[in-house]
C-alpha distance (Angstrom), angle and dihedral (degrees) to the residues before:
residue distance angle dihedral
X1 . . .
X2 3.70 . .
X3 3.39 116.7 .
X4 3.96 105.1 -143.5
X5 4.06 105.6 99.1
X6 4.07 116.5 -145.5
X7 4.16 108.8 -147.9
X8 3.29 107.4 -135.7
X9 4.15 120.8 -178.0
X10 3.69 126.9 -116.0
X11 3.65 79.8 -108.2
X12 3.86 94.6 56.9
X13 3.60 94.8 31.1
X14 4.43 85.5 59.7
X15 3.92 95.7 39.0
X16 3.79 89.3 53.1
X17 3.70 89.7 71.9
X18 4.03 90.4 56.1
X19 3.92 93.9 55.9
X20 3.72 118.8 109.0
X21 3.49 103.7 -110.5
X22 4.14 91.4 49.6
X23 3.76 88.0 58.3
X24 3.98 89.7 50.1
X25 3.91 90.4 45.3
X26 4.33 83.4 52.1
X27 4.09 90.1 47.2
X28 4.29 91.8 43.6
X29 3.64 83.1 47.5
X30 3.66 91.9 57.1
X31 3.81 93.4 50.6
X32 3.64 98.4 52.1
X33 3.83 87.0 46.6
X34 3.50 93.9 60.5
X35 3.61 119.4 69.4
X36 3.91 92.6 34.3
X37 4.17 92.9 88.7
X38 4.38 89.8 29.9
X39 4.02 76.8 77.7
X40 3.49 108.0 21.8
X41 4.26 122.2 49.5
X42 3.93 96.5 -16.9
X43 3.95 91.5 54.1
X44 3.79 85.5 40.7
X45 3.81 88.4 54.1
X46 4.10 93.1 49.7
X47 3.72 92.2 49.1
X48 4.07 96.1 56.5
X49 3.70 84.4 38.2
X50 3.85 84.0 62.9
X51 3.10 92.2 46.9
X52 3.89 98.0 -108.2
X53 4.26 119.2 160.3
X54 3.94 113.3 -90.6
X55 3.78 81.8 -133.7
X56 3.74 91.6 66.3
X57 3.27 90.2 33.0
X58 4.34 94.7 59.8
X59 4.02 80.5 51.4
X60 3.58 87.8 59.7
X61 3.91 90.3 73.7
X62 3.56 90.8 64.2
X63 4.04 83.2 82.0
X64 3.52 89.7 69.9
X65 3.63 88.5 64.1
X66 3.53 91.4 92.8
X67 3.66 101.3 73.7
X68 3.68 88.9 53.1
X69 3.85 94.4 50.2
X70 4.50 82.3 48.1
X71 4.05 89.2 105.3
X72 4.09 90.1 72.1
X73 3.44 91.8 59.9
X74 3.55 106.0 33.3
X75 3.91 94.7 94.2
X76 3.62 92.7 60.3
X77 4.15 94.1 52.2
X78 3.96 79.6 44.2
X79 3.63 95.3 56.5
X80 3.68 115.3 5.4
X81 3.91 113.7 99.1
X82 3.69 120.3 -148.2
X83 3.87 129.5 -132.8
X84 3.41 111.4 -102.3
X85 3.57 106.6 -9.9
X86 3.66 96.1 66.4
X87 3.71 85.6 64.1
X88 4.17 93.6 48.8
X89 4.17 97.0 39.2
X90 3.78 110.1 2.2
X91 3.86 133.9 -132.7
X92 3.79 101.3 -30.7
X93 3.44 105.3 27.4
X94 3.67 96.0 52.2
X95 3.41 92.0 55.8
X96 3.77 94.2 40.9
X97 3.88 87.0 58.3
X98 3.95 102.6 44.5
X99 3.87 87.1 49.2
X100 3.82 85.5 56.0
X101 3.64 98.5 46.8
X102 4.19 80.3 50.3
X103 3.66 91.1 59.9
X104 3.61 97.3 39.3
X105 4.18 89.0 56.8
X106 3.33 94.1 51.0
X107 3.61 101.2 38.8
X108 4.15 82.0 50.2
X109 3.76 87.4 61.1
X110 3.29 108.8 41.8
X111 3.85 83.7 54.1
X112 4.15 84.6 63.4
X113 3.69 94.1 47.2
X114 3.99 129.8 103.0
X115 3.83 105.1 -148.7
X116 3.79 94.1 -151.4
X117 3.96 90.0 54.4
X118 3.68 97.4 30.0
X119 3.63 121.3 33.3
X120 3.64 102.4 121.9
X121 4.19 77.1 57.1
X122 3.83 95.9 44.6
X123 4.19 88.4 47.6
X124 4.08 89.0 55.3
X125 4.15 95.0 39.6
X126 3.76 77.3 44.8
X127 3.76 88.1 55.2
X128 3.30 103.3 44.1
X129 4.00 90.0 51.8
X130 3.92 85.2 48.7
X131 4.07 94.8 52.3
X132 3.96 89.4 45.6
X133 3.65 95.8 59.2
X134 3.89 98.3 41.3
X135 4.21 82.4 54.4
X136 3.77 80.6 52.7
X137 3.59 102.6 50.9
X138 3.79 87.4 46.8
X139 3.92 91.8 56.5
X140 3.84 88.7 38.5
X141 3.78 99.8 53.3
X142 4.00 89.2 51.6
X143 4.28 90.5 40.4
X144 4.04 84.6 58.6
X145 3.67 109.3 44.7
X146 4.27 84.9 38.5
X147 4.15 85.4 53.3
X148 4.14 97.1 70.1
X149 3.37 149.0 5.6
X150 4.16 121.0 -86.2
X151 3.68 90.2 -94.9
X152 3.85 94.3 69.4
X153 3.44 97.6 30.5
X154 3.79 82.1 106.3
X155 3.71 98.8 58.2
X156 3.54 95.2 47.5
X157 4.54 92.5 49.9
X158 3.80 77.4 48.3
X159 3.76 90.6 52.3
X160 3.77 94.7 40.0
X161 4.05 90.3 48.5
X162 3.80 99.4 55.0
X163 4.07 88.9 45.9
X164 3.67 88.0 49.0
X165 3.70 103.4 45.0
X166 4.21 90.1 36.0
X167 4.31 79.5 58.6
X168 3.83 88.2 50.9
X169 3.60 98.7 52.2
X170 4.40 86.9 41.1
X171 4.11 86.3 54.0
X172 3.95 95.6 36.2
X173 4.07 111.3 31.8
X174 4.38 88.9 21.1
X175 4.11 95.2 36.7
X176 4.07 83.1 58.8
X177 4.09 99.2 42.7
X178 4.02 81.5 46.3
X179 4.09 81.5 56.8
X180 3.43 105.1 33.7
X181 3.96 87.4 53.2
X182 3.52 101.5 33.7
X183 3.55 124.7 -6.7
X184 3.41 152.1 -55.2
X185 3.78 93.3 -110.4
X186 3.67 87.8 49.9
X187 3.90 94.7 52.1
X188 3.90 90.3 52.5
X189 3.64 91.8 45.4
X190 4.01 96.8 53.9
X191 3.84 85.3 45.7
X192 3.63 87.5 61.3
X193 3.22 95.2 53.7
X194 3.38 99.6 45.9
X195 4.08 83.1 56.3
X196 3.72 84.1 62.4
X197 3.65 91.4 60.2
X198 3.60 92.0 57.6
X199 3.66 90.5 63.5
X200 3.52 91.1 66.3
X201 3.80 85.5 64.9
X202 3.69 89.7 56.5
X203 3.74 94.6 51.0
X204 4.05 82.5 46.3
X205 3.49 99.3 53.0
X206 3.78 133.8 86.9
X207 3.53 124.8 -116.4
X208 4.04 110.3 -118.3
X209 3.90 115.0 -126.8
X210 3.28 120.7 -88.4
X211 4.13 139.6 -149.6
X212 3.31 106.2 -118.4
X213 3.97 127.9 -123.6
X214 3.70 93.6 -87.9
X215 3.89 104.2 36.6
X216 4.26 80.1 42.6
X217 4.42 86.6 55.5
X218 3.76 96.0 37.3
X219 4.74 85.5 49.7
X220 4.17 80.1 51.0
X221 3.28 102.6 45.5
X222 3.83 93.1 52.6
X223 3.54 94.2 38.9
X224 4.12 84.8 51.2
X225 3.88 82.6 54.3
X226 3.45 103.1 55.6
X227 3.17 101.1 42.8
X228 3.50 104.3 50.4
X229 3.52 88.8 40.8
X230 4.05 102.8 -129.2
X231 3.92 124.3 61.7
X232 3.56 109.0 -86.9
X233 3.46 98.0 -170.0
X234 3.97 104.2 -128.9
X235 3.37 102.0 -174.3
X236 3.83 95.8 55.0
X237 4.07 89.8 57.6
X238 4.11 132.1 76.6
X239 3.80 113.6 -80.7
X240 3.77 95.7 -123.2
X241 4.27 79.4 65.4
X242 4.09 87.4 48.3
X243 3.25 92.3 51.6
X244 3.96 100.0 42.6
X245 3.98 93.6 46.8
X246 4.03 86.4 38.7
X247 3.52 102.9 55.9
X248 3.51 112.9 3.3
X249 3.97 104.7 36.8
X250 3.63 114.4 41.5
X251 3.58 96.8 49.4
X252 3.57 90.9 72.1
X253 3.77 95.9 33.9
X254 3.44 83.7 53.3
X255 3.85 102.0 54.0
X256 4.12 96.9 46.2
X257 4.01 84.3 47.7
X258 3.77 92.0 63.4
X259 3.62 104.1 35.2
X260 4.26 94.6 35.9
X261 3.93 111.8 -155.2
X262 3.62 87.5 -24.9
X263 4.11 86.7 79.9
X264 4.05 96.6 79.2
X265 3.84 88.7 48.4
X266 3.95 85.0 56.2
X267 3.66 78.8 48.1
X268 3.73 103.9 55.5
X269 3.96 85.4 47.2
X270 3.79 97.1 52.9
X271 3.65 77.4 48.2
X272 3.39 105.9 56.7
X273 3.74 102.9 28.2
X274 4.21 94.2 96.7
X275 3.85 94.8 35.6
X276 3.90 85.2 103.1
X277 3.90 101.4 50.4
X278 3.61 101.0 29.1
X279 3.73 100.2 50.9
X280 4.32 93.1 51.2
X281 4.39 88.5 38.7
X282 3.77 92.7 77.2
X283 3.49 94.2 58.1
X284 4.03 96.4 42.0
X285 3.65 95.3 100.7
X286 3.35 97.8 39.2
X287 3.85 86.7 52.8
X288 3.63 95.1 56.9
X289 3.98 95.5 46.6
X290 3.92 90.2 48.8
X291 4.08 93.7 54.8
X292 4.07 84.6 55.8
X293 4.20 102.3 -97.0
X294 3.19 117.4 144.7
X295 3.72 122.7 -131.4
X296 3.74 90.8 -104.7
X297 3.43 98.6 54.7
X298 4.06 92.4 41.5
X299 3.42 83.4 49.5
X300 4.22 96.7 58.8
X301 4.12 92.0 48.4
X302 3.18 110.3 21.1
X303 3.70 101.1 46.2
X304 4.05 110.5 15.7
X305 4.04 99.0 24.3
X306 4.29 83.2 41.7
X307 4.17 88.7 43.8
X308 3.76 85.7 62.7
X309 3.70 104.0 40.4
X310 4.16 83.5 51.8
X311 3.49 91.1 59.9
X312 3.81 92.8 43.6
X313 4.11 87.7 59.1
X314 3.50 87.9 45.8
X315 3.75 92.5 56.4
X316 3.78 93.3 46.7
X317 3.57 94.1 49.4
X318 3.64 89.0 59.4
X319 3.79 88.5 54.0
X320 3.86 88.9 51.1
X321 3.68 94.8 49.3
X322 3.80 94.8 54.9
X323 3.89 89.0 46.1
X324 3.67 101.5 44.0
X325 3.58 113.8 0.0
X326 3.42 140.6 -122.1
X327 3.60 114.4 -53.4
X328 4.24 93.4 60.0
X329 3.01 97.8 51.8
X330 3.43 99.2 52.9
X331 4.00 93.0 43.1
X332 4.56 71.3 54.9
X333 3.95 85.5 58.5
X334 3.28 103.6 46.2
X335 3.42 107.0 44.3
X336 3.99 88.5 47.3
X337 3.86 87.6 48.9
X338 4.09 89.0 61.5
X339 4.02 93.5 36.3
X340 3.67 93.2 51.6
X341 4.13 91.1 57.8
X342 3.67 93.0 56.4
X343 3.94 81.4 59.6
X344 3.56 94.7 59.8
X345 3.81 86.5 48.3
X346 3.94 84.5 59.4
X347 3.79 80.9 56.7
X348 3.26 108.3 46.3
X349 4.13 86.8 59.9
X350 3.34 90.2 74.5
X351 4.21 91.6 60.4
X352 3.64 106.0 117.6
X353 4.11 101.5 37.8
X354 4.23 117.2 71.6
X355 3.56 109.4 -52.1
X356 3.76 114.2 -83.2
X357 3.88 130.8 -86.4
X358 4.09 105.5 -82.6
X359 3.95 88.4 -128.6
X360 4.03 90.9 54.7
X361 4.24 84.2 51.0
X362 4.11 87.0 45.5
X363 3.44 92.1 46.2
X364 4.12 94.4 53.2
X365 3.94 85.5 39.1
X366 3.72 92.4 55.8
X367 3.72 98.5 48.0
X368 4.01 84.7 50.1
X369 3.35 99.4 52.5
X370 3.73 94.4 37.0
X371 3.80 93.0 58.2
X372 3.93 91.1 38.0
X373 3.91 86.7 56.2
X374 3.80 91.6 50.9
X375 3.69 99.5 45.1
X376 3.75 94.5 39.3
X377 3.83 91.1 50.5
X378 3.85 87.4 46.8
X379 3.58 96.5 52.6
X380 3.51 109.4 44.0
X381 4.23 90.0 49.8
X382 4.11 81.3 50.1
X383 4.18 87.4 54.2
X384 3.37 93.1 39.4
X385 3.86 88.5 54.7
X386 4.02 85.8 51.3
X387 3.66 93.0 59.4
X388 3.94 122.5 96.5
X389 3.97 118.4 -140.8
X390 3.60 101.0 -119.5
X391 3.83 94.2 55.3
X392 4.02 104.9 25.5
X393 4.01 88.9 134.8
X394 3.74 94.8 55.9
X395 3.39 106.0 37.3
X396 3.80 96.6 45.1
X397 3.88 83.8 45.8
X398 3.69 89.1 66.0
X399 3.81 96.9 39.5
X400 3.44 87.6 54.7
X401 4.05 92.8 51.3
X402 3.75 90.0 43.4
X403 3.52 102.2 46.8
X404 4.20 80.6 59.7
X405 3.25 110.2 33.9
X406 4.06 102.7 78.2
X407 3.90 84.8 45.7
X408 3.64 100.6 51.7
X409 3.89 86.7 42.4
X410 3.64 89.1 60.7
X411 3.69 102.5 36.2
X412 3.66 83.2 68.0
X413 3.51 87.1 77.7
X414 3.47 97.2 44.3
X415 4.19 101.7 103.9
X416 4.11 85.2 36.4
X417 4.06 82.6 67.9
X418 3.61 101.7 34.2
X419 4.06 88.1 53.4
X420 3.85 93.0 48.5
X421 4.05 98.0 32.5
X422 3.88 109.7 22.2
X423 3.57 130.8 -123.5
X424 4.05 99.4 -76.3
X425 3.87 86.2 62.9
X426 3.51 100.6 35.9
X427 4.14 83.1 59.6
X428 3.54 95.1 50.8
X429 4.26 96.7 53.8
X430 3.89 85.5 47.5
X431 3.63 94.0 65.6
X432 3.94 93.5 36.6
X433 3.51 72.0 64.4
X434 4.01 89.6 64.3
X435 3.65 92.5 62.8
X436 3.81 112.9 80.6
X437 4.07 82.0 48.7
X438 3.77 87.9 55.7
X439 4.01 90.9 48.0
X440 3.68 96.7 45.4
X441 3.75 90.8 49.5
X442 3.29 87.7 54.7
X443 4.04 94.4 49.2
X444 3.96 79.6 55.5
X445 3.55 96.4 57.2
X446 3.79 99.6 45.5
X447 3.99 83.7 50.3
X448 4.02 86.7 46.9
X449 3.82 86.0 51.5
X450 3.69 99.9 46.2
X451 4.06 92.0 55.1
X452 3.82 86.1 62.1
């Protein structure tokens, strides 16, 4: 981050969000939003709708592996240039489009599918949707911070959030009134097209400036240098050894240099951080369905009434941050994370009697989403903090896959342990789950102390 700050006035600061390439960031935002429910909780909804085990549901998750595995090939969408659309859109946009197009296929044939008859079919198309997206958060993530200078950086994540989380509540709370009206077929369909839209804000956009080949090899090679610590003399090897030292190599080199041994304890808390939410949000839906609300009615609280609450959190973690930085509220996040899952255990001992009031299911939702707002807010300002400026794709790239991967892993399991346990218990072992991320935050702030 650089550390000179440009003033802007309220005036300035408000007209930002009207300028072109705000908008686009808003639109982009929306399209990466999109397909992340399609194969998380709203495909986990359609499949107990149909009837489908929660065992093979929980495996389901596994899907969303692929946005945690992202980082391996992130270099390629960083450097590899496409036939043909290069030429048309450039680097990012190219990219940004064929992941679209990627989602849009398999979104197209999922909507055709019959998950009874074809769920072997619906898990690939489900894939394939899943694999598209991560390739376009890849492209996205470098097509933002490329688009303007640190000093609006924060206008355009602000942009990019509110597109992404609006998406989330169109493919969670509008992907169920689709079903609950019409279809499930119909609900994939319309998401589809919606996708399609999206491309339009491709086309609209403006390719970012890029380095070009030579100024990219010359930023490599001394990057090579200085972290290995003796020329290496770049230019004088094969380009397949460029590239792999370039962009694969020293970004990790780079990060255990600064932070010493100290790196894989950073590691093991980007790691564990999500374990908590991620593990009980495959089996959400699922949840709701099995305590006898209807997909309307799940979709007004859990997913419109909780869209709001997140962004409440989020705003009040922003508060927190300015007043007492990072670490607190984060240890805030994570130990509201855990709390709130011992809530839903309070819920689920109602399963078996007439579905619960509505306001007792809002008032569970809120406190989720409230905490999940705070502690995701938290965490992604601490890994952004973590990154270095000459590799701020990369690295986040593999923050972002880490801080998912252990989750998703687990998740998997998820339906396997509500089938043999029940919901109550299934509750309490996801926020056991919350505790090493309480204890490493901890370890963070007692390092964070002794510095001063």
């Amino acid at each position: 981050m650089s550390e000179g700050v440009t003033h802007y006035s309220w005036r300035e600061s408000l007209l930002i969000y009207t300028r072109k390439k705000t908008l686009v960031l808003s639109l982009l935002g929306f399209s990466a939003g999109l397909p992340f429910l399609l194969v998380f909780s709203t495909l986990t909804a359609w499949l107990r709708d149909e009837g489908v085990e929660r065992t093979a549901i929980g495996f389901f998750a596994w899907v969303g592996l692929t946005y945690s595995i992202k980082v391996f090939w992130a270099p390629v969408v960083d450097r590899l240039q496409l036939p043909l659309l290069h030429g048309l859109l450039g680097q990012r946009r190219s990219w940004i489009l064929l992941g679209q197009f990627g989602i849009a296929a398999g979104l197209a044939l999922m909507s055709v599918m019959n998950p009874q008859a074809s769920l072997v079919n619906i898990a690939l198309a489900a894939l394939l949707v899943a694999f598209a997206s991560s390739t376009q958060d890849v492209a996205l993530d470098a097509f933002r911070i490329e688009s303007a200078p640190d000093e609006e950086q924060g206008a355009l994540s602000a942009s990019y959030i509110f597109g992404y989380r609006l998406a989330l509540l169109v493919s969670g709370a509008g992907a169920l009134y689709l079903a609950d009206i019409h279809s499930w077929s119909v609900a994939y369909l319309g998401m589809t097209a919606l996708v399609g839209a999206c491309m339009l804000a491709t086309l609209w956009a403006d390719e970012p400036a890029h380095r070009t080949p030579e100024e990219q090899r010359r930023m490599d090679a001394q990057m090579v240098d200085q972290v290995m610590g003796r020329p290496m003399h770049l230019d004088e090897r094969p380009v397949w050894q460029r590239q792999l030292l370039g962009a694969v190599i020293c970004p990790l080199l780079e990060f255990v240099r600064r932070f010493g041994p100290f790196a894989f304890v950073l590691l093991l808390f980007i790691a564990v951080f999500r374990l908590s939410d991620i593990a009980m949000g495959v089996m959400a839906n699922p949840f709701y369905l099995d305590l006898g609300y209807s997909k309307s009615e799940i979709a007004s609280v859990a997913k419109l009434f909780g869209f709001f609450m997140t962004i409440a959190g989020s705003l009040l973690c922003g508060v927190l941050v300015l007043r007492f930085g990072l670490l607190r509220p984060l240890m805030l996040g994570a130990v509201m994370v855990a709390s709130t899952n011992l809530l839903f255990a309070l819920l689920a001992g109602t399963q078996g009697t007439a579905a619960p009031s509505l306001i007792w299911l809002a008032l569970v939702i809120s406190a989720d989403n409230l905490s999940g707002g705070i502690a995701g807010t938290a965490f992604v300002a601490y890994l952004s903090s973590l990154t270095h400026r000459s590799y701020t794709a990369t690295q986040y790239a593999l923050f972002s896959s880490l801080m998912t991967l252990p989750g998703k892993f687990l998740s998997g399991f998820s339906g396997w342990v509500v089938d043999s346990s029940g919901y109550p218990q299934f509750f309490v072992i996801a926020a056991a789950l919350g505790i090493p991320a309480i204890v490493l935050v901890g370890v963070l702030m007692l390092v964070e102390r002794s510095k001063d």
